[in-house]
Every structure is written in C-alpha cells, then in structure tokens.
mmCIF file of the N, C-alpha and C atoms, coordinates in Angstrom:
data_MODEL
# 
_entry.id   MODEL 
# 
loop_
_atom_site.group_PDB 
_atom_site.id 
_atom_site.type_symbol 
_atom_site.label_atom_id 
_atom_site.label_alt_id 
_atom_site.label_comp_id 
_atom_site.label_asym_id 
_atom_site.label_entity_id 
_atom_site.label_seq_id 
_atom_site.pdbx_PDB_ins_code 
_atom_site.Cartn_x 
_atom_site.Cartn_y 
_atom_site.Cartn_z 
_atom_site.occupancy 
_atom_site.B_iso_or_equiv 
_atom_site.pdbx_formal_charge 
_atom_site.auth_seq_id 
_atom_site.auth_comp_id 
_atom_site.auth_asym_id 
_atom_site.auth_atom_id 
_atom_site.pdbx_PDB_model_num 
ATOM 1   N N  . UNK A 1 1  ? 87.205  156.953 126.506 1.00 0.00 ? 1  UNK A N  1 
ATOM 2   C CA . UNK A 1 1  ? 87.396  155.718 127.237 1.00 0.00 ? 1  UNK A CA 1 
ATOM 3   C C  . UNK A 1 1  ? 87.568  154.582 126.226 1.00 0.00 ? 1  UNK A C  1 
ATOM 4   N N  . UNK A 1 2  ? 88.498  153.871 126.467 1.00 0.00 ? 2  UNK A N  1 
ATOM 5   C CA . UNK A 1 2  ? 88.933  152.974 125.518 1.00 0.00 ? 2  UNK A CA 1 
ATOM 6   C C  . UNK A 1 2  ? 88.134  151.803 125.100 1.00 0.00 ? 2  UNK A C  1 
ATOM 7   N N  . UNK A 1 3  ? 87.526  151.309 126.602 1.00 0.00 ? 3  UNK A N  1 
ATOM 8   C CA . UNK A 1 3  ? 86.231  150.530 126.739 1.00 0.00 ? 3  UNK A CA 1 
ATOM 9   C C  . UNK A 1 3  ? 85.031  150.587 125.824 1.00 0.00 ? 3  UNK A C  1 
ATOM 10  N N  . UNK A 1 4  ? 84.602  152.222 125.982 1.00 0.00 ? 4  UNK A N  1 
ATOM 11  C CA . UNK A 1 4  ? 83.650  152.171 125.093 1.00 0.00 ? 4  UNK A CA 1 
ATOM 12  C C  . UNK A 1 4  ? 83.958  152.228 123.848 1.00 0.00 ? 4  UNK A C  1 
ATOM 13  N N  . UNK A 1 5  ? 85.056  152.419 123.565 1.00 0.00 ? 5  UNK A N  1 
ATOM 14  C CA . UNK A 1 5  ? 85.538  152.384 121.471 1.00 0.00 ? 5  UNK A CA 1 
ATOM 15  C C  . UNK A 1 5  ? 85.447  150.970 121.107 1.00 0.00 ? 5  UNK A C  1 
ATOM 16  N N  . UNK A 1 6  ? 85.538  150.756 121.862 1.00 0.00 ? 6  UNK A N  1 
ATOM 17  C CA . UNK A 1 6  ? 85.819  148.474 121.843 1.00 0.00 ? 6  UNK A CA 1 
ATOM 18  C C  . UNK A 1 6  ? 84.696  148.351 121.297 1.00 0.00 ? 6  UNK A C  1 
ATOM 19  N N  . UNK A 1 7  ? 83.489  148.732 121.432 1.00 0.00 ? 7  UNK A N  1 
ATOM 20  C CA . UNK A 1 7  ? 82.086  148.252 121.412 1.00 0.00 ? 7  UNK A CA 1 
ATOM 21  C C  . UNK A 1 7  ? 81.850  147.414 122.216 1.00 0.00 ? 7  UNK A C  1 
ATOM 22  N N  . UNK A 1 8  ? 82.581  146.422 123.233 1.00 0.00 ? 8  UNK A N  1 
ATOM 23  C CA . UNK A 1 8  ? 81.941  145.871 124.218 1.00 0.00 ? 8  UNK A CA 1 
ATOM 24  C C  . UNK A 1 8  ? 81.163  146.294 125.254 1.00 0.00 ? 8  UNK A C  1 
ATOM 25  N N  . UNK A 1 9  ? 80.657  147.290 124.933 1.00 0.00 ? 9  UNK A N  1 
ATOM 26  C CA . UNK A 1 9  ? 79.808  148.073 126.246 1.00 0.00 ? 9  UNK A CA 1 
ATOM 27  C C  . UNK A 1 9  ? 78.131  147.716 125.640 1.00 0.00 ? 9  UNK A C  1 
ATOM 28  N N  . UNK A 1 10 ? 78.109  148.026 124.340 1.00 0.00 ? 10 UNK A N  1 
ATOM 29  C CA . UNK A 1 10 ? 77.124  148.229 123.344 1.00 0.00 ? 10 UNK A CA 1 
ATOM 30  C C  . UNK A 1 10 ? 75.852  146.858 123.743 1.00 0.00 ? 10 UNK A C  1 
ATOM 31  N N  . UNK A 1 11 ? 76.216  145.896 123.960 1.00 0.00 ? 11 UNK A N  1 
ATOM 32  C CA . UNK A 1 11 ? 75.084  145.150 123.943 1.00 0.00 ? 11 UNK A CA 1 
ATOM 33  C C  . UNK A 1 11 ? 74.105  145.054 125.629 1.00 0.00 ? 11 UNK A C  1 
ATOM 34  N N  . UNK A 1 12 ? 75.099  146.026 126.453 1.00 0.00 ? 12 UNK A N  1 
ATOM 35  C CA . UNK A 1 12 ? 74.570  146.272 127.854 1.00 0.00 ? 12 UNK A CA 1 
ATOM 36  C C  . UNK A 1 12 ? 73.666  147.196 127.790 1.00 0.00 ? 12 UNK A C  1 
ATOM 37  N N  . UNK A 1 13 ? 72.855  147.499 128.619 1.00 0.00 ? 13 UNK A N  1 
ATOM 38  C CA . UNK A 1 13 ? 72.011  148.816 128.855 1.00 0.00 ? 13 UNK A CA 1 
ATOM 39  C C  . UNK A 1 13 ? 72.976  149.663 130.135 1.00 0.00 ? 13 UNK A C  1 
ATOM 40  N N  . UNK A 1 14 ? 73.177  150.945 130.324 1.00 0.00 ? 14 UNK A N  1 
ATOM 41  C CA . UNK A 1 14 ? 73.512  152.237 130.738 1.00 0.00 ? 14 UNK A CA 1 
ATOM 42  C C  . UNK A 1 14 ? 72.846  151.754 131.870 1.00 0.00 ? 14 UNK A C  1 
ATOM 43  N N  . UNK A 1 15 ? 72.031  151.188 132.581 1.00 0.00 ? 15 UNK A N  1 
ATOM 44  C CA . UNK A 1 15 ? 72.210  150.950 133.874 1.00 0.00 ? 15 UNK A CA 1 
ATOM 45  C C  . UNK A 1 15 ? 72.967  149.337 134.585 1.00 0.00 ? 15 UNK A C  1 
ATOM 46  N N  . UNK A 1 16 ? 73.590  148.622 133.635 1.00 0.00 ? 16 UNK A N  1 
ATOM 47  C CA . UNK A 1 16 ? 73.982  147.465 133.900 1.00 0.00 ? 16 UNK A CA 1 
ATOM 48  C C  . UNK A 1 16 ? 75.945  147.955 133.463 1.00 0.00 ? 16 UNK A C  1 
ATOM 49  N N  . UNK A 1 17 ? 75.937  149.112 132.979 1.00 0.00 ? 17 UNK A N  1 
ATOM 50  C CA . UNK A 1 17 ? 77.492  149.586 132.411 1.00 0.00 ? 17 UNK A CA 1 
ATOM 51  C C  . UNK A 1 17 ? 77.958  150.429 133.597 1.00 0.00 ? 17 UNK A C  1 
ATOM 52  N N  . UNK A 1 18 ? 76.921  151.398 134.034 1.00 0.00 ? 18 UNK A N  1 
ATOM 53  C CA . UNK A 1 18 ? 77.023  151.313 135.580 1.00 0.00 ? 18 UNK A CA 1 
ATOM 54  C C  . UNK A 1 18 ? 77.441  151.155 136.394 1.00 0.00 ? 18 UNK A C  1 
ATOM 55  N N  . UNK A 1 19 ? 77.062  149.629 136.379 1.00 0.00 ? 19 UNK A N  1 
ATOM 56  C CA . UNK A 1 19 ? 77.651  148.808 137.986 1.00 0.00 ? 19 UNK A CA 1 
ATOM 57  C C  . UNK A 1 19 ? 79.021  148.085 137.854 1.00 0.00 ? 19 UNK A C  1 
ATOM 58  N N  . UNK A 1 20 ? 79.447  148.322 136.344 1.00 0.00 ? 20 UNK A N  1 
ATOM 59  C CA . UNK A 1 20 ? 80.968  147.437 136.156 1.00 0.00 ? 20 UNK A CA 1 
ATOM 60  C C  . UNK A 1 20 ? 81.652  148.802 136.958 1.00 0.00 ? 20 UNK A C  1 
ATOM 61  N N  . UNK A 1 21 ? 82.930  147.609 137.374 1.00 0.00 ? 21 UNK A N  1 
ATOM 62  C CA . UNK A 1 21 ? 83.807  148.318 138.278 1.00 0.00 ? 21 UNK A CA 1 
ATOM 63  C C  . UNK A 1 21 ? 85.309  148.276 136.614 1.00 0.00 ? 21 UNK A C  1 
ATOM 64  N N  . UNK A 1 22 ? 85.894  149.197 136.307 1.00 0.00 ? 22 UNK A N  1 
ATOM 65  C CA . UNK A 1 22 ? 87.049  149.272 135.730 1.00 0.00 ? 22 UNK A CA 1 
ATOM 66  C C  . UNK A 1 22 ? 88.721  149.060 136.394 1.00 0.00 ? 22 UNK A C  1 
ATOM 67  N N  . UNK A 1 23 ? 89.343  147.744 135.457 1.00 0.00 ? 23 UNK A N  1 
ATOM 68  C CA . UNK A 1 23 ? 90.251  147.674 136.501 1.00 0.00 ? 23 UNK A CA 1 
ATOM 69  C C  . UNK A 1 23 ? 91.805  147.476 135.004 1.00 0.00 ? 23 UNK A C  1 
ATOM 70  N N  . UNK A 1 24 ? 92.833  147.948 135.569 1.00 0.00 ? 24 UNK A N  1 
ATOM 71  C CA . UNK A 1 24 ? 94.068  147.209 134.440 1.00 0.00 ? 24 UNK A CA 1 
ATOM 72  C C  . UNK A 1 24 ? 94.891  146.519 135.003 1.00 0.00 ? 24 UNK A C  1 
ATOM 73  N N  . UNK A 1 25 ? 95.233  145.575 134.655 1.00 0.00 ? 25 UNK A N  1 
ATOM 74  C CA . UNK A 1 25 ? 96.036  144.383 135.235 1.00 0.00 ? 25 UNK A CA 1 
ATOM 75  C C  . UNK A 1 25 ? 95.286  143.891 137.115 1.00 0.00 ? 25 UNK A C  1 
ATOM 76  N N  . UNK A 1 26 ? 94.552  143.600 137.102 1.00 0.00 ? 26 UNK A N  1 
ATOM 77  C CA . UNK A 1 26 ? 94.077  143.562 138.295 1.00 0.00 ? 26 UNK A CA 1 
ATOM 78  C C  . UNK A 1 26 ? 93.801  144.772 139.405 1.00 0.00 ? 26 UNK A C  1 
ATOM 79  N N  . UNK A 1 27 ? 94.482  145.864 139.092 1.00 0.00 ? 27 UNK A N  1 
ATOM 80  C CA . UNK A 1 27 ? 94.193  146.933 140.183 1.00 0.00 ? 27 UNK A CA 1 
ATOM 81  C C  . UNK A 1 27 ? 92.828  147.673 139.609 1.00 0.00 ? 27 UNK A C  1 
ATOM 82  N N  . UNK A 1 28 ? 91.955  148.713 140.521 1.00 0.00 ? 28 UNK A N  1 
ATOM 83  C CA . UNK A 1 28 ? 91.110  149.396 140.265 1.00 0.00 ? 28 UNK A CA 1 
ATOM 84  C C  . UNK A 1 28 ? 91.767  150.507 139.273 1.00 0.00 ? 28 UNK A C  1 
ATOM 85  N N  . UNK A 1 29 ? 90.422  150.909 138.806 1.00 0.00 ? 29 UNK A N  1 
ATOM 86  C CA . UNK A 1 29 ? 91.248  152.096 137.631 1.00 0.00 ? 29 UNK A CA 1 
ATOM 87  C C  . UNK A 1 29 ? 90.154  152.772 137.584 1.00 0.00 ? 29 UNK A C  1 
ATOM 88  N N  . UNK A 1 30 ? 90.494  154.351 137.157 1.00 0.00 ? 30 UNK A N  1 
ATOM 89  C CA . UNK A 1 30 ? 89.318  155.111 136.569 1.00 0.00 ? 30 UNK A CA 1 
ATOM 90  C C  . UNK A 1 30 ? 88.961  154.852 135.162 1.00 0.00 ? 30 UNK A C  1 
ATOM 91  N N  . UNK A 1 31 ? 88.067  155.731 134.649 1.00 0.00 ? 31 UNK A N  1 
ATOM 92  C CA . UNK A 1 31 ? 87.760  155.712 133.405 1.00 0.00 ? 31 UNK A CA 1 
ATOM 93  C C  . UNK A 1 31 ? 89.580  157.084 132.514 1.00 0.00 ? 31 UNK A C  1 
ATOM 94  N N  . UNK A 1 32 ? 89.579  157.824 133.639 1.00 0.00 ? 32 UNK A N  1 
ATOM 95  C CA . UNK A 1 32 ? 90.246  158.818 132.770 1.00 0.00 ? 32 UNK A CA 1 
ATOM 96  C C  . UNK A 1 32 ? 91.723  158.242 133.206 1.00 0.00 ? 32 UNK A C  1 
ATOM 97  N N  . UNK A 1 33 ? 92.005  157.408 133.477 1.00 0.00 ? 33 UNK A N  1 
ATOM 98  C CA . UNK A 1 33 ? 93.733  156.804 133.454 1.00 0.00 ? 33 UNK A CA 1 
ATOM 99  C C  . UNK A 1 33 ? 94.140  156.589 132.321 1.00 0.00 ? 33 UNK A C  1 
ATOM 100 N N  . UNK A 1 34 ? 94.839  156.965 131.457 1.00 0.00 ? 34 UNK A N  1 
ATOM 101 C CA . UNK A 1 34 ? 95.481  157.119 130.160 1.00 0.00 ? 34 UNK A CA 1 
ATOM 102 C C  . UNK A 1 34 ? 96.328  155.236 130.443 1.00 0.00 ? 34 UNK A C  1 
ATOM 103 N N  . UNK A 1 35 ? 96.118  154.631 129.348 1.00 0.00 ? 35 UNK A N  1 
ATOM 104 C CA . UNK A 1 35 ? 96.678  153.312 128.921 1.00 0.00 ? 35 UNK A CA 1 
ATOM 105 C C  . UNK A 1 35 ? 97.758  153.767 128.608 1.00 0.00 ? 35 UNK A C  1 
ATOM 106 N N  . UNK A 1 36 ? 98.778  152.336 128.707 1.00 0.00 ? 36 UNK A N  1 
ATOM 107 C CA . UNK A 1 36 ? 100.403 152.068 128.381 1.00 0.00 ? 36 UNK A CA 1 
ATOM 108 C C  . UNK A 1 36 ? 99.822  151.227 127.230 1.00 0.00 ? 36 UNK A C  1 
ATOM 109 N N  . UNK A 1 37 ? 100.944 151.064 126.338 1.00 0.00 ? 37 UNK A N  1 
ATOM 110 C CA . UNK A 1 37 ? 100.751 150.063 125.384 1.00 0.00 ? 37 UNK A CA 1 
ATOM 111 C C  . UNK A 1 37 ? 101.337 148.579 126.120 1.00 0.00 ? 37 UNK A C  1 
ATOM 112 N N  . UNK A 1 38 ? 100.296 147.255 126.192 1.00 0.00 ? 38 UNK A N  1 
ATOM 113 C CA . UNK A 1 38 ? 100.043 145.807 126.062 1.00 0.00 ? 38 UNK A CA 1 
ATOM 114 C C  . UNK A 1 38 ? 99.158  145.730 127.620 1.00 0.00 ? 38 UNK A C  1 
ATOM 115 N N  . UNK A 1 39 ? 98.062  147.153 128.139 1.00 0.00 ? 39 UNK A N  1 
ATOM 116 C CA . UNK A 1 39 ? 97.809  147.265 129.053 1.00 0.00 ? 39 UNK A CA 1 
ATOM 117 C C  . UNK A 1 39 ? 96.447  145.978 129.046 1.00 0.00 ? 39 UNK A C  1 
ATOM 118 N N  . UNK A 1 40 ? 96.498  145.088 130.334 1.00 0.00 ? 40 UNK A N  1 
ATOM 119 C CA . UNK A 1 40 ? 94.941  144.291 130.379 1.00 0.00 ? 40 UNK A CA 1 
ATOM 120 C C  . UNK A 1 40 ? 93.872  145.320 130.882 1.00 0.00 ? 40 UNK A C  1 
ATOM 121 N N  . UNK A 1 41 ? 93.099  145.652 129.851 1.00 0.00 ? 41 UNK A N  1 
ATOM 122 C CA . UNK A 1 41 ? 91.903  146.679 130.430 1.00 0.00 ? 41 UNK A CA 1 
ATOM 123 C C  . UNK A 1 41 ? 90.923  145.523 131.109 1.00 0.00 ? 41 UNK A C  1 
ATOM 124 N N  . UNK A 1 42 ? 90.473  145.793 132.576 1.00 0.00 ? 42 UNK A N  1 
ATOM 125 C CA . UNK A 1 42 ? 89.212  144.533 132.554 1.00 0.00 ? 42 UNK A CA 1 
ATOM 126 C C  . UNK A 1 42 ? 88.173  145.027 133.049 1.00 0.00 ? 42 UNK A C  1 
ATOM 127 N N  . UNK A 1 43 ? 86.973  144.855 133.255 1.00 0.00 ? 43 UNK A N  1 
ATOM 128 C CA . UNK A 1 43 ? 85.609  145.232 134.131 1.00 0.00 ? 43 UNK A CA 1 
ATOM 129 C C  . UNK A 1 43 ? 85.374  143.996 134.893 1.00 0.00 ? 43 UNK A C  1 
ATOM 130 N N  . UNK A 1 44 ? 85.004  144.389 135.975 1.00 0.00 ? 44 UNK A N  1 
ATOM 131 C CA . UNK A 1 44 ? 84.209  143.697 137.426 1.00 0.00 ? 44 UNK A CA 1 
ATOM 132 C C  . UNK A 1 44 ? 83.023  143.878 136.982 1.00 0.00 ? 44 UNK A C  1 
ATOM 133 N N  . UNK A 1 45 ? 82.097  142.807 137.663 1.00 0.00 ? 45 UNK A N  1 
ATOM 134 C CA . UNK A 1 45 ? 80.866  142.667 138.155 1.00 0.00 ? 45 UNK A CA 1 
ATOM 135 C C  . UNK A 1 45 ? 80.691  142.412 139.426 1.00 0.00 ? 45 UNK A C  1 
ATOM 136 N N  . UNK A 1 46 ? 79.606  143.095 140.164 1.00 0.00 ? 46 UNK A N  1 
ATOM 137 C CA . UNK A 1 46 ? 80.166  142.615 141.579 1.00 0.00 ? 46 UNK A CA 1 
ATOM 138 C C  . UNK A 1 46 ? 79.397  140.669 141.348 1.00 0.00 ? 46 UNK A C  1 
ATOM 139 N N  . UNK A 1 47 ? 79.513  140.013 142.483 1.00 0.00 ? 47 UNK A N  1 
ATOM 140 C CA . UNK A 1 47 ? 79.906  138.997 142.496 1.00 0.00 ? 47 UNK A CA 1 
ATOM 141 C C  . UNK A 1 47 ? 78.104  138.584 143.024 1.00 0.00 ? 47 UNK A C  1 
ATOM 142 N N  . UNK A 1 48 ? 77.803  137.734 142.374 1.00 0.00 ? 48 UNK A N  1 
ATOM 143 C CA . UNK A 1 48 ? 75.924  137.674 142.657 1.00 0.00 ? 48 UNK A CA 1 
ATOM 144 C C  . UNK A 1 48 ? 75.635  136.252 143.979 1.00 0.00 ? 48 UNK A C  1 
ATOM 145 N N  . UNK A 1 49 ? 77.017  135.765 144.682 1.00 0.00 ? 49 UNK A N  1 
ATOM 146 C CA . UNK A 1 49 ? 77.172  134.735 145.621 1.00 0.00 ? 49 UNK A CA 1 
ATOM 147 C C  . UNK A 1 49 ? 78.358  134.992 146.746 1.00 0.00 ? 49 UNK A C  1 
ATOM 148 N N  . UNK A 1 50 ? 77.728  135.119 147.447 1.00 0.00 ? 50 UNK A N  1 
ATOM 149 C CA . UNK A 1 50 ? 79.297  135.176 148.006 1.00 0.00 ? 50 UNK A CA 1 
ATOM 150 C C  . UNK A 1 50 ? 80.211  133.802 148.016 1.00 0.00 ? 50 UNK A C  1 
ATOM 151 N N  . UNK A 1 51 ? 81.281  133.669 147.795 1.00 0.00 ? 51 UNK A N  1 
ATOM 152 C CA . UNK A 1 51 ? 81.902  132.563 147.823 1.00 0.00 ? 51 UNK A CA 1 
ATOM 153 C C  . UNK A 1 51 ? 81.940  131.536 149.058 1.00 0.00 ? 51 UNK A C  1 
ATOM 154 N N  . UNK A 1 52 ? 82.395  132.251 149.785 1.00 0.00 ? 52 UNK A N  1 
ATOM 155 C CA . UNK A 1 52 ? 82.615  131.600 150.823 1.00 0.00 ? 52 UNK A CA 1 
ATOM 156 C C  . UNK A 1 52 ? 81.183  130.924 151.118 1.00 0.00 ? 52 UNK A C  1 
ATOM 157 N N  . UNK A 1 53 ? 79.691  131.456 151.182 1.00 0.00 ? 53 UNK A N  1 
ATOM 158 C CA . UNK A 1 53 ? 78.986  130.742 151.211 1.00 0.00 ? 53 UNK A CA 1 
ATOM 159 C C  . UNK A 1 53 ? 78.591  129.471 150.551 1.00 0.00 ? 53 UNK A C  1 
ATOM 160 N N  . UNK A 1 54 ? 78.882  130.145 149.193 1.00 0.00 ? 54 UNK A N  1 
ATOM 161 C CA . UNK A 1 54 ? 78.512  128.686 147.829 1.00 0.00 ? 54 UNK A CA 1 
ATOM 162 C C  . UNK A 1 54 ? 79.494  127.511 148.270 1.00 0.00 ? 54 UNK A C  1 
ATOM 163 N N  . UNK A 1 55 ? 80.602  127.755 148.783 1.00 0.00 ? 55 UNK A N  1 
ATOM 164 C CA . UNK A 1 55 ? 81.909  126.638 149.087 1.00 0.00 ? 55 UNK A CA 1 
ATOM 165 C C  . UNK A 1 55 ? 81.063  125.714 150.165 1.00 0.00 ? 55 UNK A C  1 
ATOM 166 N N  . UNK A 1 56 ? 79.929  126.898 151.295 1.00 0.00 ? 56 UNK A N  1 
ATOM 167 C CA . UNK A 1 56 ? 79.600  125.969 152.718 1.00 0.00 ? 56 UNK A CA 1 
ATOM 168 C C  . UNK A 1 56 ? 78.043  125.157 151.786 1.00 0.00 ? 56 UNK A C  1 
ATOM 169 N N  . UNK A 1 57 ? 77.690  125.839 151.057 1.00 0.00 ? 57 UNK A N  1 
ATOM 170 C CA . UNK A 1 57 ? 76.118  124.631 150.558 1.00 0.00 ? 57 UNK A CA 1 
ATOM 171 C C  . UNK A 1 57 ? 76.761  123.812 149.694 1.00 0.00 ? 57 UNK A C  1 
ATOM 172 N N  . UNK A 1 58 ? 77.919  124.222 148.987 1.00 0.00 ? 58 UNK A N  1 
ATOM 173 C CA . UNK A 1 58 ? 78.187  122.604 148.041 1.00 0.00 ? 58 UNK A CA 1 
ATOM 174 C C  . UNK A 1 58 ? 78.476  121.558 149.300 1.00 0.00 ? 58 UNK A C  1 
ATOM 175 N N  . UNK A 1 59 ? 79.283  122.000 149.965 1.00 0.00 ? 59 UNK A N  1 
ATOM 176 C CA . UNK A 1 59 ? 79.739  121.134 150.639 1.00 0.00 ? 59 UNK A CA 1 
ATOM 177 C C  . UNK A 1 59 ? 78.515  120.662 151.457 1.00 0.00 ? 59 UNK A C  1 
ATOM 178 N N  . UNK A 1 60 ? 77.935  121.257 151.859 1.00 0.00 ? 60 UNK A N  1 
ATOM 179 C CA . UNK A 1 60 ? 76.841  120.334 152.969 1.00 0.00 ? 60 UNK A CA 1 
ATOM 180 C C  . UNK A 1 60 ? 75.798  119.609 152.042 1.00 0.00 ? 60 UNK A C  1 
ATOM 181 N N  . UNK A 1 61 ? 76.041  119.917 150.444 1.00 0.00 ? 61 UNK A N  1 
ATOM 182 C CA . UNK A 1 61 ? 74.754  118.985 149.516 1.00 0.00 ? 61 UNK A CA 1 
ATOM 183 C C  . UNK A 1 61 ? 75.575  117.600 149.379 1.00 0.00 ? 61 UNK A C  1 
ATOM 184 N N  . UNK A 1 62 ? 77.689  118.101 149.076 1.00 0.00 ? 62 UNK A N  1 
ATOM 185 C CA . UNK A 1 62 ? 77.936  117.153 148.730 1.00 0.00 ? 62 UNK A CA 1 
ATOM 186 C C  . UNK A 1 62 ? 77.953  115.994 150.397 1.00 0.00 ? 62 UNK A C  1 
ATOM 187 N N  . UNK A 1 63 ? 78.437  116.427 150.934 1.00 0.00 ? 63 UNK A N  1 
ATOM 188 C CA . UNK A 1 63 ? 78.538  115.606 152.221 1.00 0.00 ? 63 UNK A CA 1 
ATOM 189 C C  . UNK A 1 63 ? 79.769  115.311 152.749 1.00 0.00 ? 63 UNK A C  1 
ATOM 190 N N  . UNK A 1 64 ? 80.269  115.318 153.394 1.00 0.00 ? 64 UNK A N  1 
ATOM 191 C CA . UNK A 1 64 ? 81.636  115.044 153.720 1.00 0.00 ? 64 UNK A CA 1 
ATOM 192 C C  . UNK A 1 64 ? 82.744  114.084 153.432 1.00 0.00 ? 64 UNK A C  1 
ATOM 193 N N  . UNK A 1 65 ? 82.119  112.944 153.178 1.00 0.00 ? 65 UNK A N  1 
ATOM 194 C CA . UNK A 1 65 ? 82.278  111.603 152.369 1.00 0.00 ? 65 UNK A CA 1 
ATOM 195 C C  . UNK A 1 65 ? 83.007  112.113 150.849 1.00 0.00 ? 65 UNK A C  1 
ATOM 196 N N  . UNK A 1 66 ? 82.049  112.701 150.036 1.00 0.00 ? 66 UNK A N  1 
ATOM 197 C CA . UNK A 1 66 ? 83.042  112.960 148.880 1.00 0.00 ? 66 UNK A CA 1 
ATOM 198 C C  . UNK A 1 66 ? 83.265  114.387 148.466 1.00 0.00 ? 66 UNK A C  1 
ATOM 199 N N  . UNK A 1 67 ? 83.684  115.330 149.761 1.00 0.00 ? 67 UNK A N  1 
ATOM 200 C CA . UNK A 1 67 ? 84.594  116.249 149.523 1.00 0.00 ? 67 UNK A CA 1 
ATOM 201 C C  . UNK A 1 67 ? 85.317  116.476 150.308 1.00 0.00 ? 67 UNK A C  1 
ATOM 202 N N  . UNK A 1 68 ? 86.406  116.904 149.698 1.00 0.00 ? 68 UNK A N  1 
ATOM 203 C CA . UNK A 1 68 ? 87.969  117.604 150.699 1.00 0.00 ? 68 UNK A CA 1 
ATOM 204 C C  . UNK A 1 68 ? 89.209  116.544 149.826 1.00 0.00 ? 68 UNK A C  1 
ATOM 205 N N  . UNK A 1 69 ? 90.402  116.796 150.750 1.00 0.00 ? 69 UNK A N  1 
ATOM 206 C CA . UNK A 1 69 ? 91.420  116.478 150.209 1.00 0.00 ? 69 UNK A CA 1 
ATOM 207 C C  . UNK A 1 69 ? 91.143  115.224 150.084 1.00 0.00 ? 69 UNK A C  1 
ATOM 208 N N  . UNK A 1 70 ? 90.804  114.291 151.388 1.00 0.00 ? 70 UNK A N  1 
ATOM 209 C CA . UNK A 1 70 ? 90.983  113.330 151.197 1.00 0.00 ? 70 UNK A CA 1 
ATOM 210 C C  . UNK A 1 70 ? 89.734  112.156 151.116 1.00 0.00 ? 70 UNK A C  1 
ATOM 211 N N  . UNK A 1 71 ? 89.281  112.786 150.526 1.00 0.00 ? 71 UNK A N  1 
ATOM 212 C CA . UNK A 1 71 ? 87.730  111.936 150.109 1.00 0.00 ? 71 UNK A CA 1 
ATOM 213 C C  . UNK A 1 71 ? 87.989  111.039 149.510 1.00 0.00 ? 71 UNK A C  1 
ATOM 214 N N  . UNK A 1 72 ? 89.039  110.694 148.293 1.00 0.00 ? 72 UNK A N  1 
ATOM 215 C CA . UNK A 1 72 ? 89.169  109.517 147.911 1.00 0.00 ? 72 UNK A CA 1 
ATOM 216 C C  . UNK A 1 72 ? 90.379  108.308 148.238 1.00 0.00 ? 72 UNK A C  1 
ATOM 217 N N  . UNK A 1 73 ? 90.304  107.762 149.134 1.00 0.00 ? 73 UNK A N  1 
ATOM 218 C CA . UNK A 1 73 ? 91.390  106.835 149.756 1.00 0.00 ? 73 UNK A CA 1 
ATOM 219 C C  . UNK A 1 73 ? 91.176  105.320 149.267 1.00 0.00 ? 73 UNK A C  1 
ATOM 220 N N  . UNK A 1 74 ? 92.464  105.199 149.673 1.00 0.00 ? 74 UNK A N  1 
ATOM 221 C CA . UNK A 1 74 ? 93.032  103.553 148.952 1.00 0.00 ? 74 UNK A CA 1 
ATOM 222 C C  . UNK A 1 74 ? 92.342  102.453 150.163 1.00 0.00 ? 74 UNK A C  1 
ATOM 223 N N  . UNK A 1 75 ? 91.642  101.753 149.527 1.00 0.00 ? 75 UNK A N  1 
ATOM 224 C CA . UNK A 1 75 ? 91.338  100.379 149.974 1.00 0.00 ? 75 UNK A CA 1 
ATOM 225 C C  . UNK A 1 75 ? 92.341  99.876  151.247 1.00 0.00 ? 75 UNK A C  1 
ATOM 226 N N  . UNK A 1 76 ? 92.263  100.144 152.936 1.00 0.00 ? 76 UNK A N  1 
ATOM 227 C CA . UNK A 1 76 ? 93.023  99.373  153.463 1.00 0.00 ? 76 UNK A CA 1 
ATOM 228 C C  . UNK A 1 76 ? 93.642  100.552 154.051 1.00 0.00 ? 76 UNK A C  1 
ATOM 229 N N  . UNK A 1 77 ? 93.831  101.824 153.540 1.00 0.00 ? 77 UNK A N  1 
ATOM 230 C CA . UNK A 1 77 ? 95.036  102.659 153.787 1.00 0.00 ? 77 UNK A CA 1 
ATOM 231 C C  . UNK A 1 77 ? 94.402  103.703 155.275 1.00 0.00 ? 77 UNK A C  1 
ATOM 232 N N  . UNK A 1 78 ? 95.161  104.079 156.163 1.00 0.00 ? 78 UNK A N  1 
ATOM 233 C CA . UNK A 1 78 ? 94.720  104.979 157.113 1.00 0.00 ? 78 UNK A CA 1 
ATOM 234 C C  . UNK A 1 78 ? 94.150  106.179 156.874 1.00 0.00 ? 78 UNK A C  1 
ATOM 235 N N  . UNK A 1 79 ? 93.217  106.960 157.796 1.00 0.00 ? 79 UNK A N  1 
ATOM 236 C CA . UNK A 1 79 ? 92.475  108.059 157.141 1.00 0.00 ? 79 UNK A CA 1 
ATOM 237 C C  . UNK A 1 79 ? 93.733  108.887 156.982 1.00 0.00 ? 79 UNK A C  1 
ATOM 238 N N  . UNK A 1 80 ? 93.555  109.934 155.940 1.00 0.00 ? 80 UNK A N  1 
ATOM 239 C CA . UNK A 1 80 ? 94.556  110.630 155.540 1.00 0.00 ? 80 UNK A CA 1 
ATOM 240 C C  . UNK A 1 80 ? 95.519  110.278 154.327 1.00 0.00 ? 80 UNK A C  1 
ATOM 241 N N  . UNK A 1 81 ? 95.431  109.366 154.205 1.00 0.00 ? 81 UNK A N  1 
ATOM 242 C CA . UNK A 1 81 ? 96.643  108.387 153.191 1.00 0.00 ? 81 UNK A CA 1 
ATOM 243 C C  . UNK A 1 81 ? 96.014  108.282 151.843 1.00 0.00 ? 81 UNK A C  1 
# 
C-alpha cells in the first residue's frame, strides 16, 4: 500500500488508521487498487459534526441580523439590496 510507504500512517495508532476511509481523486478506493502515475491518493476521516447542524448553531449564536446574504445593507436601501 502506497500509503503506508509514505510514512504518513506512522504517527497514528492501528486503531485510529482503521477508521480512515481510502479514496483517489475523490472516489472511494481499496487498499489493493494499483495507482496510475500523477494519481491524488487521499484518506477520509469520518466527519466529528455533522454539517448541516454546525451551519443551524452558528447561525442561531450568530442571529439573523448578521448572517446570510444579505446581512450587510446600504444605509436607506430596501431589504434585499
């Protein structure tokens, strides 16, 4: 595995190397898929937030006032503008 020749595996522990997901150019991949030459090898982590949630508490810490498109408007100008 090409991964582990890198030595970037080395400073993880065998149960945190584990849980990476292996992927090249964005698609899933095994460990035994033979590389092309200028291939992006990458690893996943799964994701420790879901997004969509973190998007709904920023927003309800920030307040509605200063987030979204149009949170910052011109002096005078109609909402939206």
């Amino acid at each position: 595995m090409a991964v582990r020749q890198s030595g970037l595996l080395e400073p993880l522990e065998e149960s945190e190397i584990e849980q990476l997901t292996l992927g090249i150019w964005g698609q899933k991949a095994n460990s035994q898929q033979p590389l092309r030459p200028h291939d992006r090898v990458e690893l996943y982590r799964a994701l420790q937030v879901d997004p969509k949630v973190a998007r709904r508490e920023r927003f309800a810490k920030q307040g509605a006032k200063s987030a979204g498109l149009f949170a910052k408007r011109r002096a005078g100008s109609k909402a939206g503008y």
